[in-house]
C-alpha positions, 0 to 999 in steps of 0.5 A: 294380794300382795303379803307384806311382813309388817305388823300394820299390814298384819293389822290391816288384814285383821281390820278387813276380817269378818270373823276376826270379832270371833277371837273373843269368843273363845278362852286362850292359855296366857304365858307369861302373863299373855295370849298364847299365839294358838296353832294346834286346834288340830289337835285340840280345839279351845274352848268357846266361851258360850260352852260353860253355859252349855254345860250348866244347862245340863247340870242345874236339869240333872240337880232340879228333874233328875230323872225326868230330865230325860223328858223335861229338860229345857232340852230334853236328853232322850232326843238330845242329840237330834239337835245335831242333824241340821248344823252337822248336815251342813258342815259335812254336806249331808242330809239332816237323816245320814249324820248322828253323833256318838262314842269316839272316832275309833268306836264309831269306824269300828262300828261302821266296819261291822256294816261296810266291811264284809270281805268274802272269797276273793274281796277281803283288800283293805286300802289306805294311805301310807302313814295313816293315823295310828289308831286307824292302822290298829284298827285295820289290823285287828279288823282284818284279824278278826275276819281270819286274814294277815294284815301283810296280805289284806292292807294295801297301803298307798305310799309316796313316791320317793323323795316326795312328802305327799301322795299322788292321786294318780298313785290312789286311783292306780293302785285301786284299779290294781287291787280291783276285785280284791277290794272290799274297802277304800278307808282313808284320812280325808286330810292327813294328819303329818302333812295336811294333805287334803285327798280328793274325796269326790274322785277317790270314792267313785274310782273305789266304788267303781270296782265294787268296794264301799269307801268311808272316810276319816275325817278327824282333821277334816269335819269343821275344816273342809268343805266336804258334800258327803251326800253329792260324792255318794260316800258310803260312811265317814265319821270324824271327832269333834274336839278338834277343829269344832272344839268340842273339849278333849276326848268328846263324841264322834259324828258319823254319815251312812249314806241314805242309800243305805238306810232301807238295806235291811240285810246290812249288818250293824251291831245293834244297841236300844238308842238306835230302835225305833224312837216311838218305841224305845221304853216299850222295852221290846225284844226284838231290834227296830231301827230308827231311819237314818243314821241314827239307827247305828247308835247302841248306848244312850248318849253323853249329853254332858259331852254332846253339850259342848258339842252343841254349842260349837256346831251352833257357832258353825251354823252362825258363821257357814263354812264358806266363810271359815273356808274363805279366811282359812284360805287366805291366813294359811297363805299369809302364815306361808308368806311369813315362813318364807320370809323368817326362812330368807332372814335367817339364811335357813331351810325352812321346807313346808311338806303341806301341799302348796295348791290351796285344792290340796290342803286346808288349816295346817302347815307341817314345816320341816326344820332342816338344821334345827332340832327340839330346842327351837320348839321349846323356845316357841312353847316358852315364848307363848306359841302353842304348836306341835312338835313330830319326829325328826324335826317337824312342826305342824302349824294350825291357823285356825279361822276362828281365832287366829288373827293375822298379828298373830302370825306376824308375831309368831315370825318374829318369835321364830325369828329370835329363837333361831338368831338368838341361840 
């Protein structure tokens, strides 16, 4: 197709678009009285409208059963979370039984580490990518201390080659067969937060665990965003946030995968907790810990149903709409959102670089745009004229046209906005 930067052809597009009627189920923020254009789902999903009747649900239980809402709610809260199975498995591509939901993203690769993260003698090497996400280098670092090791000598991370933004598969799959028998795990961001590179998850996991090591992903920029088939690429653990790109609400409960193959392993250690016994037996009180089958025997506490409740109601949109419709319009509005960068950047004589992969294989909803010459009053003008994005140091500004409510006028408008803050300074 042939992009045009004009408001009837952005129009058009919307005309054509199947999910485009999914715009009115969400609540947008209003600037000056009107609709903010939205790019930062990948930082905080909106809120559906149908969430409030979520919560509600749980509310008017807790104030009419109290305790007995446990077992007689309209959905009882001692199994709610087995709501999860069949809409998760499908969005991460996974058996209902590998997928459960709890705690928070950090929480949960902590947890998952206690299991998959075992370095003995020799195979003690931690690797991920170079300008991994914060949280995740703190928690290598204070993993690998706990194990008695230097983060200096057990973290390898994989770097860009100089002068390139994204890194190279070839440069993954070397260094893992350099590292080789000192590898005990492969854990990386399936899409990088800065530059929206999406790994190859399928590849890299079986090059990880080809030389002996497990391989887990974090999938916080990922899960609701990619299609990902967990159980077919054989991963051994992943886990993901949900505010995100499933717009769960600020700071909600994490999902996790553990592969089946690794259900009936007994010798693996977990930290164990109550609401991962045996189901039938939990209120028995017992003394000694029974795991439930699946993944949802590495639960600990008993779970956040006034935080799983928005949880729900977005992975039943989901299970409405099917990732490859979310693949296919993410797809085309992210190219038509690159077509319109390219366009303002020849208008305006600028440098617009777009640092995301340009292969649609290699990146998913984000366009990190490096503003060559322009600095933090350009962002402040985007936020001031109702255009909602992110900003990172030096002068990087990450784009999320989110499939679920972001129109293509939206991206036509936000060109000219971007437009009138560069020329009108």
């Amino acid at each position: 197709m042939t992009f045009q930067n004009t408001r009837g052809f952005a129009r058009e597009l919307d005309s054509q678009d199947t999910l485009n009627h999914y715009q009115d189920q969400f609540i947008f923020p209003k600037v000056n009285d009107k609709r903010v254009i939205y790019f930062t789902g990948n930082s905080l999903g909106l809120q559906p409208k149908r969430t409030k009747a979520y919560i509600d649900e749980v509310m008017n239980d807790w104030a009419e059963l109290a305790v007995e809402g446990h077992f007689y709610a309209q959905k009882p809260w001692w199994d709610y979370q087995e709501r999860f199975a069949e809409p998760l498995s499908k969005i991460v591509g996974a058996l209902p039984s590998e997928v459960t939901v709890m705690n928070t993203l950090t929480v949960n690769l902590h947890l998952l580490m206690v299991s998959f993260y075992q370095p003995k003698d020799k195979r003690y090497k931690i690797i991920c990518e170079e300008k991994a996400f914060p949280s995740d280098q703190y928690m290598f670092q204070s993993q690998v201390h706990f194990h008695g090791y230097k983060p200096e000598e057990a973290i390898v991370e994989i770097k860009r080659r100089d002068g390139e933004h994204n890194i190279r598969l070839e440069d993954v799959l070397a260094k893992i067969e350099e590292v080789g028998e000192e590898l005990a795990l492969v854990l990386i961001g399936g899409v990088n937060y800065y530059t929206g590179q999406v790994f190859d998850i399928k590849t890299i996991t079986a090059a990880g665990q080809k030389v002996g090591a497990k391989v887990g992903w974090d999938l916080a920029h990922a899960a609701g965003n990619i299609k990902l088939e967990l159980h077919d690429w054989n991963v051994d653990f992943a886990a993901w946030c949900s505010y995100k790109y499933m717009n769960s609400g600020p700071g909600n409960a994490s999902g996790c995968f553990v592969h089946e193959k690794h259900h009936n392993d007994a010798a693996l250690p977990r930290f164990a907790g109550w609401w991962g016994h045996n189901k039938e037996r939990r209120f028995k009180m017992e003394p000694t810990f029974d795991p439930v089958h699946g993944a949802g025997g590495w639960q600990i506490s008993n779970l956040p149903v006034l935080s799983l409740a928005p949880y729900l109601a977005s992975v039943e949109m989901f299970a409405e709409v099917g990732m490859d419709s979310l693949i296919t319009k993410r797809d085309h509005i992210t190219s038509y959102l690159e077509f319109i960068l390219h366009e303002i950047d020849k208008e305006v004589k600028g440098n617009f670089e777009v640092i995301t992969p340009s292969n649609p294989l290699e990146r998913a909803s984000q366009l990190s745009v490096f503003l060559h010459g322009e600095g933090r009053s350009l962002f402040d003008y985007l936020m001031k004229n109702g255009v909602i994005t992110d900003w990172r140091e030096p002068n990087v500004i990450r784009l999320a046209p989110v499939p679920l409510y972001c129109s293509y006028e939206d991206m036509y408008d936000f060109g000219q906005i971007l437009k009138q803050g560069i020329l009108g300074k």
